[in-house]
py3Dmol code that shows the C-alpha trace and the ligand (Angstrom):
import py3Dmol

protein = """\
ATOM      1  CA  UNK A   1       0.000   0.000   0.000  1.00  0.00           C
ATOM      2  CA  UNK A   2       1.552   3.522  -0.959  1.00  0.00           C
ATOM      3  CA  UNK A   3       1.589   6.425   1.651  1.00  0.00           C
ATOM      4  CA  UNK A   4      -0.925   9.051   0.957  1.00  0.00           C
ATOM      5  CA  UNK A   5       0.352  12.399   1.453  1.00  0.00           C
ATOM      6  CA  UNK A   6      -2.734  14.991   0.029  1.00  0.00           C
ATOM      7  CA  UNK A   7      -5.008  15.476   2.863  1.00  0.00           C
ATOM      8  CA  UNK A   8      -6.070  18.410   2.466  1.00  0.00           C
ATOM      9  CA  UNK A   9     -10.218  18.607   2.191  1.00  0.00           C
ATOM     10  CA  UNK A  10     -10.211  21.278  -0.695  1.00  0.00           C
ATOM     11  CA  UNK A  11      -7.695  22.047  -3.465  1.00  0.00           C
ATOM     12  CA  UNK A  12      -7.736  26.077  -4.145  1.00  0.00           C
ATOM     13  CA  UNK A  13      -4.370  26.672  -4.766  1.00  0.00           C
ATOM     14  CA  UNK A  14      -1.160  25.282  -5.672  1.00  0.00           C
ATOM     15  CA  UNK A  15       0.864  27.593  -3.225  1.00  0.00           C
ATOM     16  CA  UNK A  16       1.429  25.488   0.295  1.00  0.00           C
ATOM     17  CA  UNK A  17       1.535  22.036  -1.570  1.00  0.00           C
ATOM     18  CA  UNK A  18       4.443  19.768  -0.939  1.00  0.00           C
ATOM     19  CA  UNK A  19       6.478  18.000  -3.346  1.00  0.00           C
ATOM     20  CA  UNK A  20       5.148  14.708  -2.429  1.00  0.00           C
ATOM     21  CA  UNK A  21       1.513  15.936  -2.250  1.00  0.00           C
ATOM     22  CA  UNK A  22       2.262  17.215  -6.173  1.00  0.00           C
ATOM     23  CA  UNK A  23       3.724  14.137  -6.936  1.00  0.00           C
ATOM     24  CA  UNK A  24       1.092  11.732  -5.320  1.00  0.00           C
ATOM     25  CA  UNK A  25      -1.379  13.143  -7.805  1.00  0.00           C
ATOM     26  CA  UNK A  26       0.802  13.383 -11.134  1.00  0.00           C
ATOM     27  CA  UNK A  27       1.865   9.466 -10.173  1.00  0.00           C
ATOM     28  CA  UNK A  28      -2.011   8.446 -10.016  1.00  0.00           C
ATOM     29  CA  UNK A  29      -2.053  11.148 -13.027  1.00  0.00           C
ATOM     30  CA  UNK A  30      -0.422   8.825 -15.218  1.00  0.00           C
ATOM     31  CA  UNK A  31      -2.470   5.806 -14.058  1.00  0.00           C
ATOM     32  CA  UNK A  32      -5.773   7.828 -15.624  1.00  0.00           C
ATOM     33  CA  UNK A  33      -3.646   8.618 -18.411  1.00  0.00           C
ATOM     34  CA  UNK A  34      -3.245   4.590 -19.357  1.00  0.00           C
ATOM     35  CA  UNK A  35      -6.584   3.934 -18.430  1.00  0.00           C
ATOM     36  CA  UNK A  36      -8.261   6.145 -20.324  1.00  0.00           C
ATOM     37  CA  UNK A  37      -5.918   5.461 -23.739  1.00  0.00           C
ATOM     38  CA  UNK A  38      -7.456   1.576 -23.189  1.00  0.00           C
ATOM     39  CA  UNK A  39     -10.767   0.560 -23.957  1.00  0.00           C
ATOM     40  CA  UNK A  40     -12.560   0.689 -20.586  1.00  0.00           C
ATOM     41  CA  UNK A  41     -12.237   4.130 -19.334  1.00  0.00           C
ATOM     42  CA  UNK A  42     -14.946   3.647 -16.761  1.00  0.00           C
ATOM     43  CA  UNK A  43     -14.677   2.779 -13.275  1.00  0.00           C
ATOM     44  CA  UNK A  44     -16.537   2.853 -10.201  1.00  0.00           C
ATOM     45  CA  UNK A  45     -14.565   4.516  -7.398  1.00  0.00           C
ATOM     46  CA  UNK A  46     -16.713   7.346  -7.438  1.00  0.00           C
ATOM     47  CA  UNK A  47     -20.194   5.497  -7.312  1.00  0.00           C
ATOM     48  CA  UNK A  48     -22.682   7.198  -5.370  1.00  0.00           C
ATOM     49  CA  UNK A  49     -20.436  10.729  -5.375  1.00  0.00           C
ATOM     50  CA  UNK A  50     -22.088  13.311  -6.958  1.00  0.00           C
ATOM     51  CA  UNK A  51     -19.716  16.343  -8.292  1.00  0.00           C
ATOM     52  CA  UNK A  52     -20.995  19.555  -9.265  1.00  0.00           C
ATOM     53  CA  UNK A  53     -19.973  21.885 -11.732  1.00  0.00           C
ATOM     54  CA  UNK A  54     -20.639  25.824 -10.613  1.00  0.00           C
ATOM     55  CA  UNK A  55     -18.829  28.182 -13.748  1.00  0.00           C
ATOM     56  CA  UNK A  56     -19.473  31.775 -12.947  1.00  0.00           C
ATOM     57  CA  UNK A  57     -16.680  32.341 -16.285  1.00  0.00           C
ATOM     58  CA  UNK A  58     -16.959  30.281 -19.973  1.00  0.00           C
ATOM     59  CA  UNK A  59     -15.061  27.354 -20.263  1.00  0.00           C
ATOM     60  CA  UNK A  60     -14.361  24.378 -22.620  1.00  0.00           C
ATOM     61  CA  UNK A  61     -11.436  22.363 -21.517  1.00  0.00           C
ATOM     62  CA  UNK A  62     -12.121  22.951 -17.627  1.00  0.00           C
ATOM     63  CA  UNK A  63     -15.458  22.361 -17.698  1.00  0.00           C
ATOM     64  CA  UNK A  64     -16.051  19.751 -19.685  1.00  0.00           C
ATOM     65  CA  UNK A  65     -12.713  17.526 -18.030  1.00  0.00           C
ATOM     66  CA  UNK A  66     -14.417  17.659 -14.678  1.00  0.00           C
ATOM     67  CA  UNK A  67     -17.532  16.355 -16.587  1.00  0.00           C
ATOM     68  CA  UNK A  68     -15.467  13.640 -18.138  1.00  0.00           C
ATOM     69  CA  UNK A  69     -13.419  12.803 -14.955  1.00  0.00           C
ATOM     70  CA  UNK A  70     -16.360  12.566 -12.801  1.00  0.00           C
ATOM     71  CA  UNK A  71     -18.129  10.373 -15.455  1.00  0.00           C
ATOM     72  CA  UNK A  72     -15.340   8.115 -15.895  1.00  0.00           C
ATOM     73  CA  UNK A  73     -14.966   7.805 -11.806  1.00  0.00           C
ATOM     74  CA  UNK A  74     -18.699   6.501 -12.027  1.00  0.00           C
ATOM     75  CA  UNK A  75     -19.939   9.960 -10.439  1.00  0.00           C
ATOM     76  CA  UNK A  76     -22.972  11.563 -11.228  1.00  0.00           C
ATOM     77  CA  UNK A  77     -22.179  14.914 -12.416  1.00  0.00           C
ATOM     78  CA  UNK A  78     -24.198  18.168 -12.980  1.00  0.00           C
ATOM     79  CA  UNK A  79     -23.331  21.062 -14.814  1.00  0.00           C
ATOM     80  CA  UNK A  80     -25.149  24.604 -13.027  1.00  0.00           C
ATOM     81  CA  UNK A  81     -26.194  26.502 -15.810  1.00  0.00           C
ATOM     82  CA  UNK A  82     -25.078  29.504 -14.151  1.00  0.00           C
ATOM     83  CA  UNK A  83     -26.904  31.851 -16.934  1.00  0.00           C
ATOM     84  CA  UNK A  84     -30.282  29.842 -16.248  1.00  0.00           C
ATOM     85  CA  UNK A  85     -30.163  29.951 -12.273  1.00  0.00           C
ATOM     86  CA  UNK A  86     -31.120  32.175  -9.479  1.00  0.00           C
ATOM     87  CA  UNK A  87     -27.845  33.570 -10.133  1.00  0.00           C
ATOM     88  CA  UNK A  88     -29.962  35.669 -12.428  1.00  0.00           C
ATOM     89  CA  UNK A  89     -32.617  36.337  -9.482  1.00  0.00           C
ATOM     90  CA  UNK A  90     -29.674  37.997  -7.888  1.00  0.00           C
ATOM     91  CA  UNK A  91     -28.969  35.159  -5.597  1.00  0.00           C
ATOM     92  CA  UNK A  92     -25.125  35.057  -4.018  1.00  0.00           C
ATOM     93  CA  UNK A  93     -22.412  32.703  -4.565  1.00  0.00           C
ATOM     94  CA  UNK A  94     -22.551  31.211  -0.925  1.00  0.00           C
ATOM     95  CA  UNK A  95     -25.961  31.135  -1.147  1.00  0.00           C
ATOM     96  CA  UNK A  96     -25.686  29.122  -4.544  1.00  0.00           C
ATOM     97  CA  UNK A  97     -23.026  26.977  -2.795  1.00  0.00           C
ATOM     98  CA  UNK A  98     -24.992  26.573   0.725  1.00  0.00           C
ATOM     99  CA  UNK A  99     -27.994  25.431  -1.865  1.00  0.00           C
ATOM    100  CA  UNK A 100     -26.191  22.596  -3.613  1.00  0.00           C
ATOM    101  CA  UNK A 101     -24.588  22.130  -0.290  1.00  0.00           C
ATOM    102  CA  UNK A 102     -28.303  21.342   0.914  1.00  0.00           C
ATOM    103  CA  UNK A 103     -28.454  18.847  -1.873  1.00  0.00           C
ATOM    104  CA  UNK A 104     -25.451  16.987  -0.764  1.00  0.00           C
ATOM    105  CA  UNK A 105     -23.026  17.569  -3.330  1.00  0.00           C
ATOM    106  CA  UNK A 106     -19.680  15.987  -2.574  1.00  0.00           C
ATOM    107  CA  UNK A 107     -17.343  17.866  -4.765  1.00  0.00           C
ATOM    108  CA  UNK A 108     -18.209  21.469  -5.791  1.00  0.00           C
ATOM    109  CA  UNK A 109     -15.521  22.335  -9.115  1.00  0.00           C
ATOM    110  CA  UNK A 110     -15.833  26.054  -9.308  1.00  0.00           C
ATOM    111  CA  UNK A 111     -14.707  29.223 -11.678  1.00  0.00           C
ATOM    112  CA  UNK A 112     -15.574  32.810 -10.498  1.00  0.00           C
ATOM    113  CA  UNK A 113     -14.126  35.910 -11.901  1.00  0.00           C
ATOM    114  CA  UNK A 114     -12.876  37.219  -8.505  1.00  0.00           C
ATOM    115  CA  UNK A 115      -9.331  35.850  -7.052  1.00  0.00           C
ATOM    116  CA  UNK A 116     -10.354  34.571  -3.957  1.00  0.00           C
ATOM    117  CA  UNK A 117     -13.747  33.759  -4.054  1.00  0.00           C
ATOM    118  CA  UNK A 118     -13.688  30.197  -4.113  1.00  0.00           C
ATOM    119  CA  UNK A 119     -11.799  30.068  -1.288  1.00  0.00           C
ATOM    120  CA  UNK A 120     -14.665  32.091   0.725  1.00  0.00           C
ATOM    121  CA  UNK A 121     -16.615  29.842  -0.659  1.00  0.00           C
ATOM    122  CA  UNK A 122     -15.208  26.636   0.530  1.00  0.00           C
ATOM    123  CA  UNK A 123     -15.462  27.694   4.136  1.00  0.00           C
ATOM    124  CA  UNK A 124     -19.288  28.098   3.903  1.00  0.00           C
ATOM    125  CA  UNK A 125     -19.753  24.477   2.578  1.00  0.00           C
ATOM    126  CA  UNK A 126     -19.510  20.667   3.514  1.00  0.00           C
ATOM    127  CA  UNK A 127     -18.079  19.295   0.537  1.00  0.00           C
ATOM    128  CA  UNK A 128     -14.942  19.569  -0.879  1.00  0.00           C
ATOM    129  CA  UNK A 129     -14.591  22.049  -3.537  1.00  0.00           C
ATOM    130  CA  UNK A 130     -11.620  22.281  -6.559  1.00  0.00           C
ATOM    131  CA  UNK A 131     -10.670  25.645  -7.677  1.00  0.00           C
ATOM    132  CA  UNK A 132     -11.967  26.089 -11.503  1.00  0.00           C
ATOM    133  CA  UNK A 133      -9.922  29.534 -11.441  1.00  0.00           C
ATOM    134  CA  UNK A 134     -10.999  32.298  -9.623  1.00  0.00           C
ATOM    135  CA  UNK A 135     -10.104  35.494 -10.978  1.00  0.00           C
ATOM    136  CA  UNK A 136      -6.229  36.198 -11.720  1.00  0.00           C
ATOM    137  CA  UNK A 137      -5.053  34.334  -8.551  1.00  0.00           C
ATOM    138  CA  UNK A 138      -5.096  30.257  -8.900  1.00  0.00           C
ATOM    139  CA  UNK A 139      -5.718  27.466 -11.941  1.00  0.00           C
ATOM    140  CA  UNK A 140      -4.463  24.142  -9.930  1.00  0.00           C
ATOM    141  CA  UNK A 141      -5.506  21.863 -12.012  1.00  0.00           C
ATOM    142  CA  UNK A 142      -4.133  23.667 -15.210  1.00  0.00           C
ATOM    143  CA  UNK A 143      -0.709  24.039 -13.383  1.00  0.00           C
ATOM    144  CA  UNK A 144      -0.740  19.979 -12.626  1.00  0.00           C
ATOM    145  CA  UNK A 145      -1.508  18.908 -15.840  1.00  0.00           C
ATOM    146  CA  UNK A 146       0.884  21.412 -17.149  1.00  0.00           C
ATOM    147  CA  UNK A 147       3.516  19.782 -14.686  1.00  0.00           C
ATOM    148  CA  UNK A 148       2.356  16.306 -15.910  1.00  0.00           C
ATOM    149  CA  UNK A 149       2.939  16.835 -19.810  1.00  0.00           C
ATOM    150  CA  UNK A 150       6.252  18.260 -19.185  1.00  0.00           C
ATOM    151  CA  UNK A 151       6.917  15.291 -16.689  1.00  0.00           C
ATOM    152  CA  UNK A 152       5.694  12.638 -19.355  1.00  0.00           C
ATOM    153  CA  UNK A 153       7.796  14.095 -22.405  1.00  0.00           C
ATOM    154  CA  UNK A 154      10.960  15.178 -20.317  1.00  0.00           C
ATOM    155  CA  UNK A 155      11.129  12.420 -17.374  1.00  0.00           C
ATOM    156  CA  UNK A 156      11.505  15.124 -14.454  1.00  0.00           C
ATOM    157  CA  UNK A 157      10.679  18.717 -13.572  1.00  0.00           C
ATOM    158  CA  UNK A 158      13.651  19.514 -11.270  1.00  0.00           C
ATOM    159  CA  UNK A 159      16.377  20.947 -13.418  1.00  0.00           C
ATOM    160  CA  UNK A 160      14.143  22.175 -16.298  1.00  0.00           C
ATOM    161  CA  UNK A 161      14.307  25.668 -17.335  1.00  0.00           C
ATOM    162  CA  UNK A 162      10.546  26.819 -18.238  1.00  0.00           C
ATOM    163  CA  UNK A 163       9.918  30.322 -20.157  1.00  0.00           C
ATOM    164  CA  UNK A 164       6.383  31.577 -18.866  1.00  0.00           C
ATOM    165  CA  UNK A 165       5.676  34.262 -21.851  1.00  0.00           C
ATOM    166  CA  UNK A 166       3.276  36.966 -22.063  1.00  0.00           C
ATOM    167  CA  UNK A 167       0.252  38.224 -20.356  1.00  0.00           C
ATOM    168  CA  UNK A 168       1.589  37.131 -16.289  1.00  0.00           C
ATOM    169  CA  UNK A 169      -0.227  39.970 -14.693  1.00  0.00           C
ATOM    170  CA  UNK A 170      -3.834  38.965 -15.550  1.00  0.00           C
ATOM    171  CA  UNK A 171      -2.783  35.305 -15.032  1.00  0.00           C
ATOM    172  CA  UNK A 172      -4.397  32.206 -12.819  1.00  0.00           C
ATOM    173  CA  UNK A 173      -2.233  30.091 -14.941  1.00  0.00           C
ATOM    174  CA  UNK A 174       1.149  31.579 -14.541  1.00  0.00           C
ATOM    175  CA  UNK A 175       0.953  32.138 -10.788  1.00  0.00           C
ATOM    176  CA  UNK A 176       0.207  28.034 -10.444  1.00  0.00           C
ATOM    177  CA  UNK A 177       2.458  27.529 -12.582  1.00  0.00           C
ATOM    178  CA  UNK A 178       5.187  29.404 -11.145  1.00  0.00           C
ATOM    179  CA  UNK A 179       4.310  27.940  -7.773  1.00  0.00           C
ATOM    180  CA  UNK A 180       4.143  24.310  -9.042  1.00  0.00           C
ATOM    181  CA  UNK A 181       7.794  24.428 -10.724  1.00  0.00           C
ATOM    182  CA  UNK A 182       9.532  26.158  -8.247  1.00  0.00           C
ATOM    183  CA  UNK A 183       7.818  24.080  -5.515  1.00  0.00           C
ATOM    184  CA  UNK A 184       9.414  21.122  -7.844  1.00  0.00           C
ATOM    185  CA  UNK A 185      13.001  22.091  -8.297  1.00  0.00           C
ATOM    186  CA  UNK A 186      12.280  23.777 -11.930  1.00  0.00           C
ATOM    187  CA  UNK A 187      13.937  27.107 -12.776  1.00  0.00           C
ATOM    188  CA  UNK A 188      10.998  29.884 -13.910  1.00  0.00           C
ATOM    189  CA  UNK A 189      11.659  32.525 -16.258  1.00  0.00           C
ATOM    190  CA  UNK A 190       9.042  35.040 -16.874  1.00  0.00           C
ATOM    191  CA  UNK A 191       9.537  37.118 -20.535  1.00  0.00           C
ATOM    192  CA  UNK A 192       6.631  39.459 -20.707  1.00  0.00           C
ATOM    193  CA  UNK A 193       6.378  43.735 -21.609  1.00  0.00           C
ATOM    194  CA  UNK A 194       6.299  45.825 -18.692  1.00  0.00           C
ATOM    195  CA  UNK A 195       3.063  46.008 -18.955  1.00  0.00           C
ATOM    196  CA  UNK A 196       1.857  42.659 -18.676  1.00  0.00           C
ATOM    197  CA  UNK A 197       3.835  41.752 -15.439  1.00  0.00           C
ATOM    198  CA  UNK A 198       2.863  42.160 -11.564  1.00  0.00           C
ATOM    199  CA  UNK A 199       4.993  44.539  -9.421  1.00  0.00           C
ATOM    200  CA  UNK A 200       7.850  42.836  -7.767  1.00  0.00           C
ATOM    201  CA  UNK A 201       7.692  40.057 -10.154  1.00  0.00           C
ATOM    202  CA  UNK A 202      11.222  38.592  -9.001  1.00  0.00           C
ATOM    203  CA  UNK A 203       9.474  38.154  -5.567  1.00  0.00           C
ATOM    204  CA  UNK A 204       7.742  35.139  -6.671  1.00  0.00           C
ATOM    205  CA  UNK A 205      11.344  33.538  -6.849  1.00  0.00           C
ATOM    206  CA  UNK A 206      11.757  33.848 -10.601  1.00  0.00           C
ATOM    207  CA  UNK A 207      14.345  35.714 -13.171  1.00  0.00           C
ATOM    208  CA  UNK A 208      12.673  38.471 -15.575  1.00  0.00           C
ATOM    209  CA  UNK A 209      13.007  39.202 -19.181  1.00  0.00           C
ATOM    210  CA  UNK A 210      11.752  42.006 -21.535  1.00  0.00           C
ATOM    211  CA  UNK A 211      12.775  40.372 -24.880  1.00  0.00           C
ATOM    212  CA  UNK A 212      11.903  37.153 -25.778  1.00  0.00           C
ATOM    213  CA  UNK A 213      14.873  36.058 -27.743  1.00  0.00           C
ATOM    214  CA  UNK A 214      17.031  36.490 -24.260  1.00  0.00           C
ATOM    215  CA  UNK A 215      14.055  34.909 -21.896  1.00  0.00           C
ATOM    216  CA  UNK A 216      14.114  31.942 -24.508  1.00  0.00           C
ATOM    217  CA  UNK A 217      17.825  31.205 -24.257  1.00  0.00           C
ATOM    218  CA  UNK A 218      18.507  27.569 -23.345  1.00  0.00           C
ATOM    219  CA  UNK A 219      15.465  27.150 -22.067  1.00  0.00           C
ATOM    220  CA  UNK A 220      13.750  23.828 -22.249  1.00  0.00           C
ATOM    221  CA  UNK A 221       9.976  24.413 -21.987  1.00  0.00           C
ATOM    222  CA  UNK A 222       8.167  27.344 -23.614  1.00  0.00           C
ATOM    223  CA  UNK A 223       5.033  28.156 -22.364  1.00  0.00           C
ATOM    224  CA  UNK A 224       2.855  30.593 -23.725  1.00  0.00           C
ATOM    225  CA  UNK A 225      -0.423  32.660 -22.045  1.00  0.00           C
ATOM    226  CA  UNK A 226      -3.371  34.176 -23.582  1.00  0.00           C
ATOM    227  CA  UNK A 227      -3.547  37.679 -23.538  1.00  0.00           C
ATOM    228  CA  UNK A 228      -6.650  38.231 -21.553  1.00  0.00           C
ATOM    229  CA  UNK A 229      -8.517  40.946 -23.683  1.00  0.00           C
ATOM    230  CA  UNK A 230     -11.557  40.372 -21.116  1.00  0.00           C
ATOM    231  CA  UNK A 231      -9.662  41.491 -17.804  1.00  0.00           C
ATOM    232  CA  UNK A 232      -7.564  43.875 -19.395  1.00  0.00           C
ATOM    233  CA  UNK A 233      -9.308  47.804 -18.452  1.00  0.00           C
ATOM    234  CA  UNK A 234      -7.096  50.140 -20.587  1.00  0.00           C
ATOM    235  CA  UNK A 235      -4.584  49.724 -22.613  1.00  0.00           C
ATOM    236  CA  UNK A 236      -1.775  47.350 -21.851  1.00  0.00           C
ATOM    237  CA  UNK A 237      -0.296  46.149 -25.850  1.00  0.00           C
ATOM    238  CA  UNK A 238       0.264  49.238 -28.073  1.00  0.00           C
ATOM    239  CA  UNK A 239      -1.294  46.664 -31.007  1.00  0.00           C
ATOM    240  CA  UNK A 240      -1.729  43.154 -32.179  1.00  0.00           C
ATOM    241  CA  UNK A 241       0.656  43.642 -34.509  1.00  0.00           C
ATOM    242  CA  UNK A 242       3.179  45.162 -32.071  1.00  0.00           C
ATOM    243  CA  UNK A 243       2.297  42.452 -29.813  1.00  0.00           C
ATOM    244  CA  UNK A 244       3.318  39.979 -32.022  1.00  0.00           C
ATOM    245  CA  UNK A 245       6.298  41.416 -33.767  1.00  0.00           C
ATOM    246  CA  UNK A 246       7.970  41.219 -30.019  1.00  0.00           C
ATOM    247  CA  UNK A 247       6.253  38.850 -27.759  1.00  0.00           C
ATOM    248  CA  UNK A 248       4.787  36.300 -29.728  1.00  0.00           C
ATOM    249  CA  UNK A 249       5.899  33.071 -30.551  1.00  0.00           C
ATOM    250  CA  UNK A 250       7.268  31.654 -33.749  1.00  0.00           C
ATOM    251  CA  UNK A 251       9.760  29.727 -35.299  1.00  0.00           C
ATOM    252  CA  UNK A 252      11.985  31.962 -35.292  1.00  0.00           C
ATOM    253  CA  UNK A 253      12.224  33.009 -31.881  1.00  0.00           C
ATOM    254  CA  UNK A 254      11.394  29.498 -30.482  1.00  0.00           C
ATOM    255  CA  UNK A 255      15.062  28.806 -32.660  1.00  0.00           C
ATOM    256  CA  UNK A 256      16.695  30.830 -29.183  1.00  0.00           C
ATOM    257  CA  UNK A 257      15.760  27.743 -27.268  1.00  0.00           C
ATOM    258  CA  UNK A 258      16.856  24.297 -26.540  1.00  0.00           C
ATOM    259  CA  UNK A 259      16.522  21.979 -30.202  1.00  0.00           C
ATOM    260  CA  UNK A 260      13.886  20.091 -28.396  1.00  0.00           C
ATOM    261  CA  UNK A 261      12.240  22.571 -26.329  1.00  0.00           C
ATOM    262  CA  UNK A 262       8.641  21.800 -25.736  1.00  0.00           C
ATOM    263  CA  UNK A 263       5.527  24.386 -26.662  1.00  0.00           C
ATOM    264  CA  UNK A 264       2.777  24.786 -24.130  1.00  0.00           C
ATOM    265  CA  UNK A 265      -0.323  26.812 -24.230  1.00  0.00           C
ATOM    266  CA  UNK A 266      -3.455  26.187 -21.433  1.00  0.00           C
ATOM    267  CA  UNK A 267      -5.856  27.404 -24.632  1.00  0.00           C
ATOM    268  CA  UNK A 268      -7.681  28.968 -25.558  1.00  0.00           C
ATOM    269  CA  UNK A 269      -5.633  30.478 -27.998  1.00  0.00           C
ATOM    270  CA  UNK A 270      -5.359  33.913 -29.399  1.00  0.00           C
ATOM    271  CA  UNK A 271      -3.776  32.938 -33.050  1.00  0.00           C
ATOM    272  CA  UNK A 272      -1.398  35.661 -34.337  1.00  0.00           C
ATOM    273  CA  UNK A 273      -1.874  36.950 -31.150  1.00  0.00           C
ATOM    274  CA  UNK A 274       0.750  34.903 -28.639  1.00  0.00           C
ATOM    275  CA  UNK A 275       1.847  32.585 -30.556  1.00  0.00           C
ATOM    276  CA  UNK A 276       2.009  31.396 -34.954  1.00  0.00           C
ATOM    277  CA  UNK A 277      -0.798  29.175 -35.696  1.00  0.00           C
ATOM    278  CA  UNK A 278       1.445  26.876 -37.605  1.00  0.00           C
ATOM    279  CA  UNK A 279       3.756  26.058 -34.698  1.00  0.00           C
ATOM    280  CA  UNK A 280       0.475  26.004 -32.629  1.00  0.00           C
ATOM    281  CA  UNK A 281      -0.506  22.864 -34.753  1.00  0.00           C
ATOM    282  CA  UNK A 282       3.092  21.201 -35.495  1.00  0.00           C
ATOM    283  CA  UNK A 283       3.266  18.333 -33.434  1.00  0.00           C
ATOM    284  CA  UNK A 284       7.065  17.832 -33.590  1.00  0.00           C
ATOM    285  CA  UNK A 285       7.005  21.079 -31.038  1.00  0.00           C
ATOM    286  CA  UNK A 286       3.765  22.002 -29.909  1.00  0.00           C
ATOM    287  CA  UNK A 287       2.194  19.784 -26.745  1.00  0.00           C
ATOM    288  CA  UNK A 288      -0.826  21.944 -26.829  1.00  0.00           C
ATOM    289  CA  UNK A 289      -2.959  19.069 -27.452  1.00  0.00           C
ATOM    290  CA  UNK A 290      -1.012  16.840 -25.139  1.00  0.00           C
ATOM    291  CA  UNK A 291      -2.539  19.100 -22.888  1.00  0.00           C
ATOM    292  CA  UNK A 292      -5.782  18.416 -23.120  1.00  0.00           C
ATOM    293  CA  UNK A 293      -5.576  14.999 -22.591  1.00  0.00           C
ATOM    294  CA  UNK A 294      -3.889  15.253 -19.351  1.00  0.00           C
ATOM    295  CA  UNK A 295      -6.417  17.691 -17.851  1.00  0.00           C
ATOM    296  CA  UNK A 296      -8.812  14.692 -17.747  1.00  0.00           C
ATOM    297  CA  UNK A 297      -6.667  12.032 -16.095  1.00  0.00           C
ATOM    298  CA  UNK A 298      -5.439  15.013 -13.594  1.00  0.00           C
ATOM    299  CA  UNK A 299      -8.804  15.786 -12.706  1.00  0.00           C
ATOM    300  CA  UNK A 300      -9.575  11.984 -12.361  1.00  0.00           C
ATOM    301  CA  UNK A 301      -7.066  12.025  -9.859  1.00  0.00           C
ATOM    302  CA  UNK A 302      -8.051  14.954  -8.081  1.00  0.00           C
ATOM    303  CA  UNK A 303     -11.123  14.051  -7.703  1.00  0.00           C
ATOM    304  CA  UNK A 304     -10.153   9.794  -6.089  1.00  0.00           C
ATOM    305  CA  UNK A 305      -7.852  12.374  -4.095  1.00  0.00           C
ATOM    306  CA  UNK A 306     -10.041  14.351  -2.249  1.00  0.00           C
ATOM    307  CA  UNK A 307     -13.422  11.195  -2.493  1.00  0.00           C
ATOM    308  CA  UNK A 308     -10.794   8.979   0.181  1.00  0.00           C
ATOM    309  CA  UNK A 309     -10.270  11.956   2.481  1.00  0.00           C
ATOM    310  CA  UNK A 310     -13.526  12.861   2.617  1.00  0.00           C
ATOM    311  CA  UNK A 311     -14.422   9.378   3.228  1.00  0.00           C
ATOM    312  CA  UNK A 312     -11.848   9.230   5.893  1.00  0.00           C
ATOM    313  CA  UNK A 313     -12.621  12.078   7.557  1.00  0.00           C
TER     314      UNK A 313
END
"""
ligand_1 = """\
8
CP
N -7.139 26.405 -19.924
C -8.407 26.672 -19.537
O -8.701 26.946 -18.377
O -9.313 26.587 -20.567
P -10.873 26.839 -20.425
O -11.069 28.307 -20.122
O -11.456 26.434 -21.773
O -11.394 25.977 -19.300
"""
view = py3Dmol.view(width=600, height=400)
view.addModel(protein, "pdb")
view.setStyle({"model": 0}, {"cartoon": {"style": "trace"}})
view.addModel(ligand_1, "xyz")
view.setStyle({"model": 1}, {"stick": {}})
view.zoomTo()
view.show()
């Protein structure tokens, strides 16, 4: 029997975790991953669980991974239709989340627009509840399956040199991400305009860079953001075209990096924008898809995770 080490009841953030609590969940990670690349993808772990979904933002990969993961676990899963609720009425998040509390939910998976919300939320409920993203603070899940397609093509984190490009300051994504690799032994570069990066960036134990074709030096994993048009209030890029011509990704600047230097985006993508839709698509460099895959089997094991401690509680 292997030693469990995540016992936490709720996973908000990435920040706090231990190395062996990250690496108890990538190693039953890759279990999902094998299971659900063979022909029975179903199991029954999660029988008599039921997880619900509570999106307050749009989403297609998160969403719908947290549908597939709870399916696959033999939960039974509902998806809020946060546009059709009482939401509408003008009812609050903890009272949404003390209502489907009422109902018995077991795992609440939940995006809201404000950092820190979820985390209110979680101390108003039973159940256990998985941050969805909440605002420009955490992603977890994004940052673990992140740190699981990196593990699976390069063997280890520790050691690696990861490039974190673009729009950090409105980013859930970067700050778990930056948290989960440093946390792991990786080295975490961030290469983004002035602009686009939080005050005292270096605080969050990284090393800054203003030009991409520096920040990409040596580096073995490039990972790009999505500039966030929607939480942007001003003007932050002078133009796309601008924003391209310096910061976004293409052959030619990718050519700065290692020869097998990996390509990483969390989607969705901003074409022309961040990064050149043909590297976006070539498979000899571009993981992006990769990606997408391992968001199911990470929240598969997220969600055995946090079923046994609740049943052991
Ligand atoms: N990466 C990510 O969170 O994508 P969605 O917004 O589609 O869930």
């Amino acid at each position: 029997m292997t030693k469990e080490y995540f016992s936490h009841k709720h996973l908000l953030g990435i920040q706090g975790l231990h190395p062996p609590e990250i690496q108890e969940i990538l190693d039953l990670s890759d279990r999902y991953v094998e299971q659900n690349r063979g022909g029975d993808k179903k199991q029954s772990s999660l029988r008599g669980r039921t997880v619900i979904n509570l999106f307050y933002e749009s989403s297609t990969r998160t969403r719908t991974s947290f549908e597939l993961a709870g399916k696959r676990l033999g939960a039974d899963v509902i998806n809020m239709q946060v546009s059709a609720s009482s939401v509408n009425k003008g009812e609050t998040l903890i009272d949404t989340a003390m209502t489907l509390n009422a109902m018995h939910a077991d795992i609440l998976c939940v995006r809201h627009p404000d950092s820190g919300a979820v985390k209110l939320l979680s101390q108003k409920v039973n159940c256990a509840v998985i941050n969805g993203g909440d605002g420009s603070h955490e992603h977890p899940t994004q940052a673990l399956l992140d740190a699981l397609t990196i593990r699976r093509r390069k063997g280890r984190l520790g050691g690696l040199t990861v490039a974190i490009c673009g729009d950090v300051l409105h980013s859930r994504v970067a700050r778990s991400n930056i948290y989960l690799l440093n946390t792991m032994g990786a080295r975490v570069r961030l290469v983004a305009p002035r602009t686009l990066l939080p005050a005292q960036a270096q605080r969050l134990g990284v090393e800054v860079f203003h030009d991409m074709r520096e920040g990409l030096a040596d580096c073995d994993v490039v990972m790009m953001l999505r500039v966030q048009n929607e939480r942007m209030k001003g003007s932050f890029i002078p133009s796309i075209r601008e924003y391209f011509r310096f910061f976004g990704l293409d052959y030619e600047k990718l050519a700065c990096a290692k020869p097998d230097a990996m390509v990483m985006h969390p989607g969705p993508m901003n074409r022309g924008v961040e990064i050149d839709s043909d590297l976006a698509d070539d498979v000899e460099r571009s993981v992006i898809r990769e990606q997408v895959e391992m968001g199911v089997a990470v929240r598969m094991a997220c969600f055995d995770i946090l079923a046994r401690n609740l049943a052991g509680a």
